[in-house]
MARFIPA-194969 format. One record per residue: residue number from 1; residue in three letters; x, y, z of N, C-alpha, C in turn. Coordinates in steps of 0.1 Angstrom, whole numbers. Layout:
<NUM,'ALA',<X,Y,Z>,<X,Y,Z>,<X,Y,Z>>,
...
This chain:
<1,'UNK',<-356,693,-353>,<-362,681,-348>,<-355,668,-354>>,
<2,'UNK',<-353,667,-366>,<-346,657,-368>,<-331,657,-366>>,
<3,'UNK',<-326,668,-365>,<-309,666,-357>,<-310,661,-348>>,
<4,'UNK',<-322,663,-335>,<-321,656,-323>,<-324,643,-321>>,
<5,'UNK',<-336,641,-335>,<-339,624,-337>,<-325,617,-337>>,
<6,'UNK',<-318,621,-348>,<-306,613,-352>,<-296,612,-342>>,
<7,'UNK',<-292,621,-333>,<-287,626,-322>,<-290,614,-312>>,
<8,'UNK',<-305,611,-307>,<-312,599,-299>,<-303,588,-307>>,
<9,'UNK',<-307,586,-320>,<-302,570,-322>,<-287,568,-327>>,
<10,'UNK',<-278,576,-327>,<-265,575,-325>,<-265,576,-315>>,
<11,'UNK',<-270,580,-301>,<-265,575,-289>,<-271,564,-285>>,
<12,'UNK',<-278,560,-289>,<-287,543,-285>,<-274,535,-297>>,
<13,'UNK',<-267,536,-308>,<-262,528,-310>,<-247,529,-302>>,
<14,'UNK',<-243,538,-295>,<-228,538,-290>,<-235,534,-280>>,
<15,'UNK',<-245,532,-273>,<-247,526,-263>,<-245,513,-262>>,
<16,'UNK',<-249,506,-275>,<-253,495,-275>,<-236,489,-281>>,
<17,'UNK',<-233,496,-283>,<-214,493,-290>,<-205,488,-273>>,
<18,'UNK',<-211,501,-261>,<-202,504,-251>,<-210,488,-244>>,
<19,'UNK',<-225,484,-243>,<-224,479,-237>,<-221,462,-239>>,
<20,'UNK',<-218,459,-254>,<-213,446,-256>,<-201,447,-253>>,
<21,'UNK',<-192,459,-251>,<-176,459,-246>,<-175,454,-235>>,
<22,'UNK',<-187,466,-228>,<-186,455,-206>,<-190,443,-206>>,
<23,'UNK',<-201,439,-217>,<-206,421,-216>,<-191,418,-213>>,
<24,'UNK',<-185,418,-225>,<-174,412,-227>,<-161,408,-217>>,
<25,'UNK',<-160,427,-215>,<-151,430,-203>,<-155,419,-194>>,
<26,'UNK',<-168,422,-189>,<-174,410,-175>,<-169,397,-175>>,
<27,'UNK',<-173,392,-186>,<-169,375,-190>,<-154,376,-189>>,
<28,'UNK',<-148,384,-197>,<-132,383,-198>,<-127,380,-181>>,
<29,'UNK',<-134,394,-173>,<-124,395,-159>,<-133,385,-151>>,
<30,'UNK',<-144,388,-147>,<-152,378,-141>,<-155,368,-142>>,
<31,'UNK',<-159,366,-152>,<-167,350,-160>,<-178,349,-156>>,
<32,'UNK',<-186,359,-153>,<-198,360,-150>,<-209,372,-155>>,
<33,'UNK',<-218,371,-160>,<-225,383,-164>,<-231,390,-157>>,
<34,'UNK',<-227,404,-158>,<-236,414,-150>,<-236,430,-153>>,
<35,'UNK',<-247,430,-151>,<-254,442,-153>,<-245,458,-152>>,
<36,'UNK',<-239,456,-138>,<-237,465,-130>,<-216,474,-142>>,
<37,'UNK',<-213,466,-148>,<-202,466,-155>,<-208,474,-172>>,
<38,'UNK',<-223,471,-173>,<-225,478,-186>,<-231,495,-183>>,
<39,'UNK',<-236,497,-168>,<-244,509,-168>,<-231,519,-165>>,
<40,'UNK',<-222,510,-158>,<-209,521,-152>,<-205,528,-167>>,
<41,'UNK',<-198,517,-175>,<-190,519,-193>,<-200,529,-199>>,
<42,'UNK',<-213,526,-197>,<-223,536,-207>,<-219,553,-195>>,
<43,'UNK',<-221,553,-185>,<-220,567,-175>,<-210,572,-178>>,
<44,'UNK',<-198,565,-176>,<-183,569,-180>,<-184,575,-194>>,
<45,'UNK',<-187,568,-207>,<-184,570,-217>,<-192,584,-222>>,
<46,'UNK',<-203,584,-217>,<-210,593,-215>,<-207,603,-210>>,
<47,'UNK',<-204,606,-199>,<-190,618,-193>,<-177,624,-200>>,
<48,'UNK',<-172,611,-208>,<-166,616,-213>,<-166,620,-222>>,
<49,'UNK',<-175,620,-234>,<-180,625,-245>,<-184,644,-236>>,
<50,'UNK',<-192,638,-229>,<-197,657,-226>,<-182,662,-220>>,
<51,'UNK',<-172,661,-214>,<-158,666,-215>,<-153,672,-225>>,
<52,'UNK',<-156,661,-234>,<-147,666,-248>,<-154,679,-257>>,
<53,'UNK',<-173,677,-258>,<-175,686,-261>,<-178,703,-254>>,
<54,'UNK',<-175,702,-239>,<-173,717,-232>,<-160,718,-237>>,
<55,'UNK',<-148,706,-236>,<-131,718,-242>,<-133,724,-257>>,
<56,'UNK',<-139,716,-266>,<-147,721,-280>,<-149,735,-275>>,
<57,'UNK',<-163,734,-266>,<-169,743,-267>,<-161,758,-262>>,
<58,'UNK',<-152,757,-256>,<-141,765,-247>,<-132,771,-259>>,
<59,'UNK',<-125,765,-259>,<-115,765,-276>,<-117,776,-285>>,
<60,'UNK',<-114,781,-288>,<-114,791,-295>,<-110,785,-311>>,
<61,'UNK',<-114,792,-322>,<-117,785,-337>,<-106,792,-343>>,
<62,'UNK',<-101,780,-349>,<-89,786,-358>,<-94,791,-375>>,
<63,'UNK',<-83,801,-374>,<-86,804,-393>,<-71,807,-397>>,
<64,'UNK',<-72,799,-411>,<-65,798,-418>,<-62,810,-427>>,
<65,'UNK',<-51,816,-429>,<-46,825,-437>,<-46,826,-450>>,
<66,'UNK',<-50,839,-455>,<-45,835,-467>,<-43,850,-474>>,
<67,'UNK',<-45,849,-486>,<-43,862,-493>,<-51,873,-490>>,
<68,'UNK',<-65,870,-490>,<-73,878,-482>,<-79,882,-470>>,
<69,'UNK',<-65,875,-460>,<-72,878,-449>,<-63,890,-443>>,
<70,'UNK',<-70,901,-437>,<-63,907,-431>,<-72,916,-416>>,
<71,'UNK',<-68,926,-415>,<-75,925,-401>,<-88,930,-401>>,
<72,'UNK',<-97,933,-411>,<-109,937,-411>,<-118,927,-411>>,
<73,'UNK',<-113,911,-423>,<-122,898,-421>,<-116,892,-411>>,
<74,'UNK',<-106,893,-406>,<-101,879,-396>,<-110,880,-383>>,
<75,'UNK',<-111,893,-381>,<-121,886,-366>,<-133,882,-373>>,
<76,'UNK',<-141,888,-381>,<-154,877,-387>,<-151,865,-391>>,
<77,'UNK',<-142,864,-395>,<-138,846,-402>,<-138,839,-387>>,
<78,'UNK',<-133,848,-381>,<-127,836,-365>,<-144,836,-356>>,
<79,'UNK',<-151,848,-360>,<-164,842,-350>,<-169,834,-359>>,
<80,'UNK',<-172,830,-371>,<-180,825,-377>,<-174,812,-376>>,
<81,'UNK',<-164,809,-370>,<-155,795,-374>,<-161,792,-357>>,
<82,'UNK',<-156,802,-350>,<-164,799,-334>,<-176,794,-330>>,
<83,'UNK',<-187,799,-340>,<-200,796,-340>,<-201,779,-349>>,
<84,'UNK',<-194,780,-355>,<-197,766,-364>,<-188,757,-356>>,
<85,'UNK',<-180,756,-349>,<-170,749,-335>,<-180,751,-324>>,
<86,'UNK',<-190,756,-321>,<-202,757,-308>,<-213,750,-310>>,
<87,'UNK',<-218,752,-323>,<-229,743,-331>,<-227,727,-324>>,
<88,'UNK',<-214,723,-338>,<-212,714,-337>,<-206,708,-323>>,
<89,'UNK',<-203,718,-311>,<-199,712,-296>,<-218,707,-290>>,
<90,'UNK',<-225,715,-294>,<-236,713,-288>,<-245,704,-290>>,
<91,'UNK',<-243,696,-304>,<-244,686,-305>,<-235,671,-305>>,
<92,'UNK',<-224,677,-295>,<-218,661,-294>,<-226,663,-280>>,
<93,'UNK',<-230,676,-270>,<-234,679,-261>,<-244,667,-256>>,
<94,'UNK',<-253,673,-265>,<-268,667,-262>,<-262,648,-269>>,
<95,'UNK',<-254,650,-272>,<-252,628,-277>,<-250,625,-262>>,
<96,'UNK',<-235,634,-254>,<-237,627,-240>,<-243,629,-237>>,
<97,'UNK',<-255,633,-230>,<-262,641,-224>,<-275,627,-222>>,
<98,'UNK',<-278,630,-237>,<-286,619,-243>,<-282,604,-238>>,
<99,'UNK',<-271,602,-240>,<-266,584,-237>,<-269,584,-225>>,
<100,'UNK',<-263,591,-212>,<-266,595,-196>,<-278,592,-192>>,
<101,'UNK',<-288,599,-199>,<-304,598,-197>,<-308,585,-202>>,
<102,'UNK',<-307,581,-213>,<-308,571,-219>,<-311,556,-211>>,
<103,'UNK',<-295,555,-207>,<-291,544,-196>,<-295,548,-183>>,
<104,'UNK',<-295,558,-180>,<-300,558,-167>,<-319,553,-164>>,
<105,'UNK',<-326,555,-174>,<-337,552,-173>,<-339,535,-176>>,
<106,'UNK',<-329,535,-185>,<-330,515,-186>,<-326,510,-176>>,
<107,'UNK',<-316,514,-167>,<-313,511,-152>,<-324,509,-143>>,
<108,'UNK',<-332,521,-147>,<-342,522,-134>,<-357,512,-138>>,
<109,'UNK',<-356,509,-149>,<-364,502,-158>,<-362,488,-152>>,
<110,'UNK',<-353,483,-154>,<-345,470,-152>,<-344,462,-135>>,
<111,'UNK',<-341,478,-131>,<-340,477,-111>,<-354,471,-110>>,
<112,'UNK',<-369,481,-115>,<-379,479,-111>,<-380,464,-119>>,
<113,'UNK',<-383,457,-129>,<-387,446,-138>,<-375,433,-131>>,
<114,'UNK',<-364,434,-130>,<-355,424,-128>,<-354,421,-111>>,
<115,'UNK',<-358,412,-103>,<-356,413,-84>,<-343,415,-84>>,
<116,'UNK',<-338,417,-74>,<-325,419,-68>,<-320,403,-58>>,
<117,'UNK',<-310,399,-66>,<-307,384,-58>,<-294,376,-55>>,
């Protein structure tokens, strides 16, 4: 429970990182502020994070050699390295996953509270 807490608010703060970049972006290209430039940057960025963690997750785990490895531990060293490379994919998982749901509800939050004009 609390991996997932902390999980929630590191994606509420890279949320809030991606979406002063589109403020920005907006003002830079447009010179006008709008909404529509921070929900894309948060979806995108968010896509792309869950990208990176299914190639993670795909990838197979490296192990490092040494004196004692030979071929009775190397496959256990290599699933155990796989499992701890899946873990940690599953929770960059749930960060996109998380940021996506996130913003998408502040969108639909915002559509309903803000007219359209």
């Amino acid at each position: 429970m609390k991996g997932s807490v902390k999980t929630v608010v590191v994606s509420l703060w890279v949320i809030l990182a991606v979406s002063v970049a589109a403020i920005g972006y907006g003002f830079v290209a447009r010179r006008a502020f709008t909404l529509a430039y921070v929900f894309n940057a948060n979806f995108v960025v968010g896509a792309a994070i869950i990208c990176v963690a299914l190639v993670v997750m795909v990838l197979p785990g490296g192990v490092k050699f040494d004196k004692l490895t030979d071929h009775t531990t190397f496959v256990e060293r290599r699933y155990e390295e796989r499992q701890k490379r899946r873990g940690r994919a599953f929770g960059v998982l749930f960060l996109g996953l998380s940021m996506i749901a996130i913003a998408g509800v502040v969108q639909l939050v915002l559509a309903w509270v803000v007219p359209a004009g």
